[in-house]
C-alpha positions as YAML, in Angstrom:
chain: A
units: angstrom
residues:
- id: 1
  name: UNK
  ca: [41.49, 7.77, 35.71]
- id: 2
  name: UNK
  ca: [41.68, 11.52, 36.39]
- id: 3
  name: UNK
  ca: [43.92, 13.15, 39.07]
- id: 4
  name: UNK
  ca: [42.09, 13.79, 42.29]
- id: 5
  name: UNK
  ca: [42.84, 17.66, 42.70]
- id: 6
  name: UNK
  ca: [41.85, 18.86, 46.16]
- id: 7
  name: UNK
  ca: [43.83, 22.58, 46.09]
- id: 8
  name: UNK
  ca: [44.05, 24.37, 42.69]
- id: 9
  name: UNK
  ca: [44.97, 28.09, 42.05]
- id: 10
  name: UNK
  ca: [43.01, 29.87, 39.50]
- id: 11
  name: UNK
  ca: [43.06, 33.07, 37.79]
- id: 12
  name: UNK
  ca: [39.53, 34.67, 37.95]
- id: 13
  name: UNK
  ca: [38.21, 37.58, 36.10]
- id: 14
  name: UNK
  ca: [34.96, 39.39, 36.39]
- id: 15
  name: UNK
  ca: [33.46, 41.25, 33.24]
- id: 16
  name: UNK
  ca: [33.36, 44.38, 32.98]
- id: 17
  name: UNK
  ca: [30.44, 47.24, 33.11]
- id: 18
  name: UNK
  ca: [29.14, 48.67, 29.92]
- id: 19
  name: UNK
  ca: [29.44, 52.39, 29.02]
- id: 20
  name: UNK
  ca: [26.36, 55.14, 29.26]
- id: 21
  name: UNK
  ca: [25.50, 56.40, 26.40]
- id: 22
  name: UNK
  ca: [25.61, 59.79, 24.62]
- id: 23
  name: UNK
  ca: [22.40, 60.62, 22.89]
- id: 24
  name: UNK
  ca: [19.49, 62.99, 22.18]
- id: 25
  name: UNK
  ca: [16.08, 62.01, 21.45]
- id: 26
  name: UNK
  ca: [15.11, 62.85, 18.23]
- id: 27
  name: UNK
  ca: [11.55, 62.15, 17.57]
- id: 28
  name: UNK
  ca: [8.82, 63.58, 14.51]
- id: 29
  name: UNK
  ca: [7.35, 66.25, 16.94]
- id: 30
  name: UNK
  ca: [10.40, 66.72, 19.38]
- id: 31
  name: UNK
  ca: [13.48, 67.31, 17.33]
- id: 32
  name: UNK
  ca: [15.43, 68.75, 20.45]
- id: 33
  name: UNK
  ca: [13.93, 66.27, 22.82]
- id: 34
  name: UNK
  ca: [17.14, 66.20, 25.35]
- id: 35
  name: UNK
  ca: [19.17, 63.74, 26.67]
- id: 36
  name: UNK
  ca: [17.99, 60.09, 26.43]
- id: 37
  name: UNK
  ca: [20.94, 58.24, 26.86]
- id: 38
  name: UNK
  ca: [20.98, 55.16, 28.86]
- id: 39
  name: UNK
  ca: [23.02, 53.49, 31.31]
- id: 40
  name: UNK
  ca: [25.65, 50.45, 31.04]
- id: 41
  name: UNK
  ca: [24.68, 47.43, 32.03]
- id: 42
  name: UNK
  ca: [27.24, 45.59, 35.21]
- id: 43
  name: UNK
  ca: [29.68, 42.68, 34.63]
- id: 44
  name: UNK
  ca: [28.94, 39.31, 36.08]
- id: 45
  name: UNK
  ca: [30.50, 37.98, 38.55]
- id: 46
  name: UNK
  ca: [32.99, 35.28, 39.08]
- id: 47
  name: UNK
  ca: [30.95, 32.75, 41.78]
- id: 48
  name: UNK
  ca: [31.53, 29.35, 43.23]
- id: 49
  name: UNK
  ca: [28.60, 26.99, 43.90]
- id: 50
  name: UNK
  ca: [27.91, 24.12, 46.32]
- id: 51
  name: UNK
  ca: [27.51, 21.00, 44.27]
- id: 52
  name: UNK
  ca: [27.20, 17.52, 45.44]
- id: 53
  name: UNK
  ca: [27.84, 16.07, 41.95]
- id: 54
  name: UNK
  ca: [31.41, 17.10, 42.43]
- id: 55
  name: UNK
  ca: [34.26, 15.62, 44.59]
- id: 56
  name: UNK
  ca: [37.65, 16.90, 43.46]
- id: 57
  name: UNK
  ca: [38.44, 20.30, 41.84]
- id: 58
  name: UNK
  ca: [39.97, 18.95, 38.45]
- id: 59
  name: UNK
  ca: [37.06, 19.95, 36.29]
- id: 60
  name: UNK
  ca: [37.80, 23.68, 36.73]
- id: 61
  name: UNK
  ca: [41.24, 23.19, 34.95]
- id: 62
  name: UNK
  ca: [39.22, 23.02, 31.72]
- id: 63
  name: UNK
  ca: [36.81, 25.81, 32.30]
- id: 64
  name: UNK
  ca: [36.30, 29.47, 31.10]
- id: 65
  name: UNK
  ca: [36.73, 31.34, 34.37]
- id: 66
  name: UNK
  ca: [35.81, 34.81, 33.28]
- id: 67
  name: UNK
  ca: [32.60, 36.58, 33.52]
- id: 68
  name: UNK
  ca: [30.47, 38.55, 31.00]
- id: 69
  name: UNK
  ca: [30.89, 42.02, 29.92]
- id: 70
  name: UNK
  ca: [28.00, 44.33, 30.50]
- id: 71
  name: UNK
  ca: [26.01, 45.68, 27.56]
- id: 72
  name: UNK
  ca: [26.42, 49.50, 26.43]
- id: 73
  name: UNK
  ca: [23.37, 51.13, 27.51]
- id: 74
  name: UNK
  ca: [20.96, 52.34, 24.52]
- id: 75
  name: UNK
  ca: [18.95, 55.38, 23.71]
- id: 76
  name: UNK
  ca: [15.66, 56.23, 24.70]
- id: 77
  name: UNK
  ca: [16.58, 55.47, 28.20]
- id: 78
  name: UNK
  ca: [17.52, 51.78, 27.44]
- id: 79
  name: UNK
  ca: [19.83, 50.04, 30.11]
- id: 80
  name: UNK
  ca: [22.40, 47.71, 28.64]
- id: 81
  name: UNK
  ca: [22.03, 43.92, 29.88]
- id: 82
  name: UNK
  ca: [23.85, 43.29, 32.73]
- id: 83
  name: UNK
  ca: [26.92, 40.12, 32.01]
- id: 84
  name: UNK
  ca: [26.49, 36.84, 32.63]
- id: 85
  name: UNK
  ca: [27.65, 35.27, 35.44]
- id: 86
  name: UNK
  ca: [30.34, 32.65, 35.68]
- id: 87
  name: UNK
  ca: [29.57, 29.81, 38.09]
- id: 88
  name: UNK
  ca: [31.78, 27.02, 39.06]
- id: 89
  name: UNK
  ca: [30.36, 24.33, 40.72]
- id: 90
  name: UNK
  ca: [32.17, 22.82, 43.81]
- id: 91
  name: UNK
  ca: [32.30, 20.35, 46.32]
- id: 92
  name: UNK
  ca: [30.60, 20.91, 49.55]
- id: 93
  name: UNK
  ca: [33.58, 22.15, 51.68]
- id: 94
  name: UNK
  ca: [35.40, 24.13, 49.38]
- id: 95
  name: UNK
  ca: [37.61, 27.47, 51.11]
- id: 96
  name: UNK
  ca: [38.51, 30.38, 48.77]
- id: 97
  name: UNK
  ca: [41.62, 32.53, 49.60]
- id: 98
  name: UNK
  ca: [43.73, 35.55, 48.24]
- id: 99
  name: UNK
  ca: [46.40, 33.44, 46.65]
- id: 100
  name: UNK
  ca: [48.53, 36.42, 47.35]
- id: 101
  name: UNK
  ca: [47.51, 37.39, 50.58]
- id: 102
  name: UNK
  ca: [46.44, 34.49, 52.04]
- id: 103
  name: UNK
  ca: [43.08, 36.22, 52.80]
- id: 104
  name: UNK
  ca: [40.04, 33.72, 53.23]
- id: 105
  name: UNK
  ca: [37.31, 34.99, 50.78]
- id: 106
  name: UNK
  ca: [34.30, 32.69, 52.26]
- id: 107
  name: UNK
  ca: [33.93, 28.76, 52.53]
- id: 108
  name: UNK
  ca: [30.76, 26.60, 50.25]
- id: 109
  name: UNK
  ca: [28.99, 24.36, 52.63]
- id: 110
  name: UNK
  ca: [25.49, 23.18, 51.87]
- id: 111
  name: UNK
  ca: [24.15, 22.98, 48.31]
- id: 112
  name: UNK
  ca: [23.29, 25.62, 45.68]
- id: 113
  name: UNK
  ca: [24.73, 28.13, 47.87]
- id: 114
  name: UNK
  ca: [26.48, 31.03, 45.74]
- id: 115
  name: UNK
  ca: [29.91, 32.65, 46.92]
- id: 116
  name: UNK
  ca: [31.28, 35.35, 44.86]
- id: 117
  name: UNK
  ca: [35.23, 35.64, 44.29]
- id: 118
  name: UNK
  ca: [35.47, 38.44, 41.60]
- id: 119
  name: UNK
  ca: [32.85, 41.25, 41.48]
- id: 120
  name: UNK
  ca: [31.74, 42.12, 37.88]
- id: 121
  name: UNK
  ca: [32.11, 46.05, 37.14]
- id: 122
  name: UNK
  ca: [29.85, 48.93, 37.56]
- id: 123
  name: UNK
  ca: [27.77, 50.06, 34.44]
- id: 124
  name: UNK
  ca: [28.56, 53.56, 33.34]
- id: 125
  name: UNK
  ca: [25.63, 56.49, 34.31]
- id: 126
  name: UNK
  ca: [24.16, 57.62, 30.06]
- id: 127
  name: UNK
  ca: [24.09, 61.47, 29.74]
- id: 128
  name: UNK
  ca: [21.26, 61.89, 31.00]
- id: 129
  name: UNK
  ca: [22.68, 61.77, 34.52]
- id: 130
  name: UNK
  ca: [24.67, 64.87, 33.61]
- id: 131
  name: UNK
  ca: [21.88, 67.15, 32.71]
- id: 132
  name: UNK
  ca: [20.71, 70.18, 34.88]
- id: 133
  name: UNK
  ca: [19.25, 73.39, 34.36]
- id: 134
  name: UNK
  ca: [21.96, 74.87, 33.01]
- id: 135
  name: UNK
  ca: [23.43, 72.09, 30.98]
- id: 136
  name: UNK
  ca: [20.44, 70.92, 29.13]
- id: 137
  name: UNK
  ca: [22.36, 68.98, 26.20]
- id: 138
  name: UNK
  ca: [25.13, 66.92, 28.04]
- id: 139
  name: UNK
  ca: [27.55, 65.34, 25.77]
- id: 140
  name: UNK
  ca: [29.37, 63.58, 28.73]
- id: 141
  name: UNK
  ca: [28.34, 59.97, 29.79]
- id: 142
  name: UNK
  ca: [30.29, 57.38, 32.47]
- id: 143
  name: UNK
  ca: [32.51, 54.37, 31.26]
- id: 144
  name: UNK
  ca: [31.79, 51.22, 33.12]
- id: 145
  name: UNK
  ca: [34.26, 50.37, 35.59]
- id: 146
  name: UNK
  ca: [36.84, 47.47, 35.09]
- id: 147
  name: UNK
  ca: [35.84, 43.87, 36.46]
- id: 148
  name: UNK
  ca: [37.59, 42.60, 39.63]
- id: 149
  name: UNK
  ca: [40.79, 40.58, 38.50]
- id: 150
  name: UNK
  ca: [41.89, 38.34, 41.10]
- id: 151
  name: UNK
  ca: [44.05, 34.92, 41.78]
- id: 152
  name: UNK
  ca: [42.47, 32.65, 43.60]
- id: 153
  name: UNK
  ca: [43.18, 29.62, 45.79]
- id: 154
  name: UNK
  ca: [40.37, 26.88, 46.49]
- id: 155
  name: UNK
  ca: [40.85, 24.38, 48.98]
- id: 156
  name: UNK
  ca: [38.62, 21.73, 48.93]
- id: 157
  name: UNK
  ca: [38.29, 20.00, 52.61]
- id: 158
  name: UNK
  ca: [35.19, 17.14, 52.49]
- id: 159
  name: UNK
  ca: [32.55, 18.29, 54.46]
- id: 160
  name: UNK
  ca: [30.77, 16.13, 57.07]
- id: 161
  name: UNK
  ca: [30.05, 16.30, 60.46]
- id: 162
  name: UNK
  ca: [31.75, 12.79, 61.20]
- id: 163
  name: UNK
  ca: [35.44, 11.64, 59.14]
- id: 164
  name: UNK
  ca: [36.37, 7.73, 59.66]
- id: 165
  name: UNK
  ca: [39.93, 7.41, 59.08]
- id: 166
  name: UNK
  ca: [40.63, 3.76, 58.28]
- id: 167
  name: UNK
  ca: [44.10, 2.83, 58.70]
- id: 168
  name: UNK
  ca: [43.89, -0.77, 56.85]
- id: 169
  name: UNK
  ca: [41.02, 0.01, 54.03]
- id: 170
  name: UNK
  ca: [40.85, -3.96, 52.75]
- id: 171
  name: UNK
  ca: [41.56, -5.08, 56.62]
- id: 172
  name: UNK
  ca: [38.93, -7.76, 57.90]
- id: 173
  name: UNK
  ca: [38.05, -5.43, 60.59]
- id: 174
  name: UNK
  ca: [36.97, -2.65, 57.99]
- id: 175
  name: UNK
  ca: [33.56, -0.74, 58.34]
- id: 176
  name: UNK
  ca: [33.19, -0.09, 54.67]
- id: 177
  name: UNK
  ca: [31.03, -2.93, 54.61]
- id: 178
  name: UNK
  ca: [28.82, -1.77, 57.09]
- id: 179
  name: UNK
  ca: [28.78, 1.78, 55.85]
- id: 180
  name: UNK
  ca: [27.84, 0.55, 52.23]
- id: 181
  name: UNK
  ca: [25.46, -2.25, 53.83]
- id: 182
  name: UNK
  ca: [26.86, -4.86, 51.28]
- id: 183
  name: UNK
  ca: [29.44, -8.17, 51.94]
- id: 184
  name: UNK
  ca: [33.16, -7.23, 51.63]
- id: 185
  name: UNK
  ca: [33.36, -9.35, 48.66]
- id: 186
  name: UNK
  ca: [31.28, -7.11, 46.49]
- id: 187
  name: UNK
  ca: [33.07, -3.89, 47.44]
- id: 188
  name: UNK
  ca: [35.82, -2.36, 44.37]
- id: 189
  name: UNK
  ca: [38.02, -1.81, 46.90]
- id: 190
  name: UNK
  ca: [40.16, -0.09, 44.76]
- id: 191
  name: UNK
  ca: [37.73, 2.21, 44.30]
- id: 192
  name: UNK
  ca: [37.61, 3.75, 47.77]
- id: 193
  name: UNK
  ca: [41.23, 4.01, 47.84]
- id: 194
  name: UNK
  ca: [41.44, 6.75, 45.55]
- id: 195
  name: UNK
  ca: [40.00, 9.83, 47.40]
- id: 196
  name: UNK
  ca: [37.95, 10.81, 50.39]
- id: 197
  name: UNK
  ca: [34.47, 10.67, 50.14]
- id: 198
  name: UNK
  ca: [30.85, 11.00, 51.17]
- id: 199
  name: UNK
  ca: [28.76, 7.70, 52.01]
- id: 200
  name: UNK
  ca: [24.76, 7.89, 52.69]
- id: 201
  name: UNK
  ca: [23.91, 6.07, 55.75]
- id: 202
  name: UNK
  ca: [20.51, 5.06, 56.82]
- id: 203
  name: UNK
  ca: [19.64, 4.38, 60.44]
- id: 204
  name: UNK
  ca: [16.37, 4.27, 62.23]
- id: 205
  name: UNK
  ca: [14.65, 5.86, 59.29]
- id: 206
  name: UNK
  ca: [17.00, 8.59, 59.09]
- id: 207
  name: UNK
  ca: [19.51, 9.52, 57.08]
- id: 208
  name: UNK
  ca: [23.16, 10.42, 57.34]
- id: 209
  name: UNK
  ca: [26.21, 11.57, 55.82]
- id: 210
  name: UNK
  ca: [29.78, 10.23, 56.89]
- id: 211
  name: UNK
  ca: [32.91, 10.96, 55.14]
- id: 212
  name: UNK
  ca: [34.85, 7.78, 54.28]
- id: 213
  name: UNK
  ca: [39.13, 8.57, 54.40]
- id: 214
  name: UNK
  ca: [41.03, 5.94, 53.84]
- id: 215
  name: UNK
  ca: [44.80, 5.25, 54.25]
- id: 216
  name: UNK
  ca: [47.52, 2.69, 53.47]
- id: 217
  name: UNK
  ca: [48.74, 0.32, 56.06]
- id: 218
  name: UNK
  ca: [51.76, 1.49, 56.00]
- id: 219
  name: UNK
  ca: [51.55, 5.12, 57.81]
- id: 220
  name: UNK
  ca: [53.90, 7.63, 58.22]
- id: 221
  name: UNK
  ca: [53.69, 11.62, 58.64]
- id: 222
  name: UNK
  ca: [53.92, 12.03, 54.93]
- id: 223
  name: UNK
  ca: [51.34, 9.57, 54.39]
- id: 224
  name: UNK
  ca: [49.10, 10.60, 57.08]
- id: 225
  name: UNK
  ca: [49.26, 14.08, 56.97]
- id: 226
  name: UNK
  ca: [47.79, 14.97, 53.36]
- id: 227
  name: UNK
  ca: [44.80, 12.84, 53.64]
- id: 228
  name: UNK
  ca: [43.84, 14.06, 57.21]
- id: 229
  name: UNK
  ca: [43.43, 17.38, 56.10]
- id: 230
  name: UNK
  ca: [40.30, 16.57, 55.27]
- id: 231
  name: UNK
  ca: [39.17, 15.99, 58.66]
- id: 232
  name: UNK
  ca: [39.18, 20.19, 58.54]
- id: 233
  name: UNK
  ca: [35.24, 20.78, 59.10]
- id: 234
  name: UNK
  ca: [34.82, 17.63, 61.07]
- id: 235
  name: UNK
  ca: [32.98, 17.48, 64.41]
- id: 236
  name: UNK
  ca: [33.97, 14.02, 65.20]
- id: 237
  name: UNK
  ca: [36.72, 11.77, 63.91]
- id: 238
  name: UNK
  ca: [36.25, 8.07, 63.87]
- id: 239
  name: UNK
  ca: [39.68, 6.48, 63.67]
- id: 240
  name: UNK
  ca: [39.88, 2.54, 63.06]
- id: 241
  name: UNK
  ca: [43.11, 0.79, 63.77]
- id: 242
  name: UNK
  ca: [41.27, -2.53, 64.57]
- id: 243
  name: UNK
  ca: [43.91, -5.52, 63.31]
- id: 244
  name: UNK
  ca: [47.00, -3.44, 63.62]
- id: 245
  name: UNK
  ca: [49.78, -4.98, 66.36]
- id: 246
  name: UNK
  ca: [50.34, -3.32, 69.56]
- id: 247
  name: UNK
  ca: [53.70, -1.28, 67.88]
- id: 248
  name: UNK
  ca: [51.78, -0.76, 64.79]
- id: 249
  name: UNK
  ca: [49.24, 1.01, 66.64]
- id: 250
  name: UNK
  ca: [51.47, 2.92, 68.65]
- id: 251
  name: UNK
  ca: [53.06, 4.08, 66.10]
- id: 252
  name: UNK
  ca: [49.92, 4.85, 64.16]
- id: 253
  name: UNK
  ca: [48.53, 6.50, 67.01]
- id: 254
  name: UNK
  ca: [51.70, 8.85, 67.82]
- id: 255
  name: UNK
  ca: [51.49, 9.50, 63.90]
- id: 256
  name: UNK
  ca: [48.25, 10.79, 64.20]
- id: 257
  name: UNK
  ca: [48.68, 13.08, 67.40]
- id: 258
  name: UNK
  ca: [51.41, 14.55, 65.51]
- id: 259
  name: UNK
  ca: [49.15, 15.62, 62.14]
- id: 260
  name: UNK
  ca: [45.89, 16.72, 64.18]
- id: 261
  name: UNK
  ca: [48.44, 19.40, 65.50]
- id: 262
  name: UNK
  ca: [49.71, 20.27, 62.44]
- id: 263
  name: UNK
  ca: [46.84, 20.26, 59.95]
- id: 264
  name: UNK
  ca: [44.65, 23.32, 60.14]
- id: 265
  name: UNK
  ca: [41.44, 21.68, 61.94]
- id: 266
  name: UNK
  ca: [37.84, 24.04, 62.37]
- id: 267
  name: UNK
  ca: [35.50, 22.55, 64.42]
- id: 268
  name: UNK
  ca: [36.69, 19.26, 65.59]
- id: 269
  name: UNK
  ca: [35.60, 17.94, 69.29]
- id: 270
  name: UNK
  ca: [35.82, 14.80, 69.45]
- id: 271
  name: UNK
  ca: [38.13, 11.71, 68.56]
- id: 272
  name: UNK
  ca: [37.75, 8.14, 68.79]
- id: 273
  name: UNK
  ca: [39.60, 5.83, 68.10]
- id: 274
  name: UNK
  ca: [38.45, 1.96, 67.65]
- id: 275
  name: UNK
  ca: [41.16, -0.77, 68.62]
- id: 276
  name: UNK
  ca: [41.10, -4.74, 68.96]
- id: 277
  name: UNK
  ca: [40.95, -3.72, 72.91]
- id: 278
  name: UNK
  ca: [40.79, -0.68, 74.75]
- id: 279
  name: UNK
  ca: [44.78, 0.73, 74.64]
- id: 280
  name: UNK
  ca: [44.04, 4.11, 76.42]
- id: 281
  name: UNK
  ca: [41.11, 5.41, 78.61]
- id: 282
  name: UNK
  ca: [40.20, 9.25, 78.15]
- id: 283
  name: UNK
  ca: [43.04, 11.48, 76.96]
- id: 284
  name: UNK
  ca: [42.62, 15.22, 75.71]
- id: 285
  name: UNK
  ca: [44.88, 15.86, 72.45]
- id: 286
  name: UNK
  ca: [45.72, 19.00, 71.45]
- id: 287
  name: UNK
  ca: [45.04, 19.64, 67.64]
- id: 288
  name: UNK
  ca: [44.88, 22.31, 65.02]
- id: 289
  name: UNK
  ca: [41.57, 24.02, 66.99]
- id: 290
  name: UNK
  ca: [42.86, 23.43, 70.55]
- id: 291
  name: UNK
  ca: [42.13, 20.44, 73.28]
- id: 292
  name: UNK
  ca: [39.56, 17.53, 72.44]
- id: 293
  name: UNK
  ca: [38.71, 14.56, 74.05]
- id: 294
  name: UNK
  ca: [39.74, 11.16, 72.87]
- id: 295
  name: UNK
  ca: [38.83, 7.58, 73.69]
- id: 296
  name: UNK
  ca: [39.86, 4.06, 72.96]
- id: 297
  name: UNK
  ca: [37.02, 1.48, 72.35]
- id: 298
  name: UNK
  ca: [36.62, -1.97, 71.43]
- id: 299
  name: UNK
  ca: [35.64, -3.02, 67.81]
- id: 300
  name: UNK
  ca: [33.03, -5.33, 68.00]
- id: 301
  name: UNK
  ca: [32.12, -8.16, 66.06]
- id: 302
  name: UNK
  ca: [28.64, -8.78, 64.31]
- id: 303
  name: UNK
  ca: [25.81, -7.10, 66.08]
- id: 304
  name: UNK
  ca: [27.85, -5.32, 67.98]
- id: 305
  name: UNK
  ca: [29.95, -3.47, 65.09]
- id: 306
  name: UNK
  ca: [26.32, -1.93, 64.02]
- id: 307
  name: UNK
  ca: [25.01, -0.55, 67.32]
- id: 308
  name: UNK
  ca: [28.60, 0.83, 67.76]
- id: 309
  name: UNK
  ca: [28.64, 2.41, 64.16]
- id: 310
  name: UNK
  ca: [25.37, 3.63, 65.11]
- id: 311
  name: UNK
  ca: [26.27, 5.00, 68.33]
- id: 312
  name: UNK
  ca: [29.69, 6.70, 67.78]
- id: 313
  name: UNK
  ca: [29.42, 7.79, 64.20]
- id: 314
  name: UNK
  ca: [26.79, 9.26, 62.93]
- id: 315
  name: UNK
  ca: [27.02, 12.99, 61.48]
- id: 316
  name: UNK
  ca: [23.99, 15.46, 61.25]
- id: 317
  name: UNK
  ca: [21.07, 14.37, 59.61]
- id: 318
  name: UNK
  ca: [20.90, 14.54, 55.73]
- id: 319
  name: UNK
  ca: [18.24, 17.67, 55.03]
...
């Protein structure tokens, strides 16, 4: 089973542009046609795309992360072909920084959409750039600049309008079964255990993504922390400590306070949290992005656990 890799630093290079050219046309019935010399062709780029086939960051530790060199440009005016580009897929949520600097270089959210991290070079300018009325046969042409070299650090934070954080994955109270829509003794429960991830739900003819982060019973900062960085571009977080004792929750609970104010957090407003029985009315907790509201519900059973997933944790519609 590979290693789910959700931060990986990797050492990007552009390609670089391709050199004018020096040259004279030389044709049957203009010997001394002039300068003809064309221009280098730019370096692709080094650009991260949105993918939804991905969920980790593992499969860039085995990929060419450089892009192509421009062409030389060719006589007769001819421009050299500009490099290929380099393009690494990633998951939907994925942050680029400055590894050095700690500089944010642009986030992926939504499919297909490009984000460049290393520029390719600048083709060179062919001699005939250089020609004027007094310097009719240039022998000077422009190299192509050098591709942008850079170190780069991806974070990859799941992206979803709505994170449920399940404290007890395999618990009786769990809503995987009611996100997946199947009994709890077909789920690979093992499977869900491994890494955060996105779950289609379909309500009243709609449909929505939810991202599914799940957590061992037995929490503590270390534990918690790592895994609820993910709640990063969330909107809402769903937390459900149904079937955990009155200390255990507690515990749980202070846990949690302590990691929403530590994690980095970009959008989050809302937090609720779903109990055996209502522990705390309204609260504000202060997190990573400032003050949000919080509530304690009730976990109902049956009919009641669907209108409630329904109600409190949908995301935004799937486009």
């Amino acid at each position: 089973m590979a290693q789910f890799v959700d931060e990986l630093a990797i050492s990007v290079r552009a390609g670089d542009g391709g050199d004018g050219l020096v040259h004279f046309a030389r044709r049957k019935f203009q010997p001394f046609g002039g300068p003809d010399g064309g221009d280098g062709g730019d370096g692709g780029d080094v650009v991260l795309i949105g993918s939804r086939a991905h969920d980790g960051l593992e499969h860039l530790k085995r990929m060419r992360l450089r892009g192509g060199d421009g062409q030389p440009g060719g006589p007769n005016l001819l421009i050299g072909a500009r490099g290929h580009d380099c393009e690494l897929p990633v998951p939907l949520g994925t942050i680029a920084y400055v590894e050095a600097t700690g500089a944010e270089l642009g986030a992926v959210t939504s499919g297909g959409e490009r984000l460049p991290v290393a520029r390719g070079g600048k083709g060179g300018k062919g001699n005939t750039h250089f020609a004027s009325g007094r310097r009719r046969a240039p022998k000077t042409a422009q190299r192509g600049t050098a591709g942008g070299d850079l170190m780069a650090l991806l974070s990859y934070r799941i992206f979803a309008d709505t994170v449920l954080v399940e404290i007890d994955t395999a618990a009786p109270d769990s809503l995987l079964p009611v996100l997946l829509n199947q009994p709890a003794e077909r789920i690979d429960w093992e499977l869900y255990r491994r890494k955060p991830r996105w779950l289609r739900v379909e309500y009243n003819y709609h449909q929505y993504d939810v991202a599914y982060l799940p957590l061992g019973r037995k929490v503590s900062g270390t534990a918690l922390g790592g895994p609820l960085e993910h709640v990063y571009w969330a909107q809402v977080l769903v937390v459900n400590m149904a079937g955990l004792t009155n200390d255990e929750f507690w515990t749980a609970w202070d846990l949690l306070k302590d990691c929403l104010r530590a994690v980095p957090i970009r959008r989050l407003e809302k937090v609720v949290c779903l109990a055996d029985e209502a522990r705390f009315g309204a609260e504000q907790l202060a997190t990573g992005s400032g003050a949000v509201d919080a509530t304690c519900l009730t976990l109902s059973a049956g009919d009641g656990l669907a209108a409630l997933f329904c109600k409190e944790l949908v995301g935004g519609v799937v486009s």
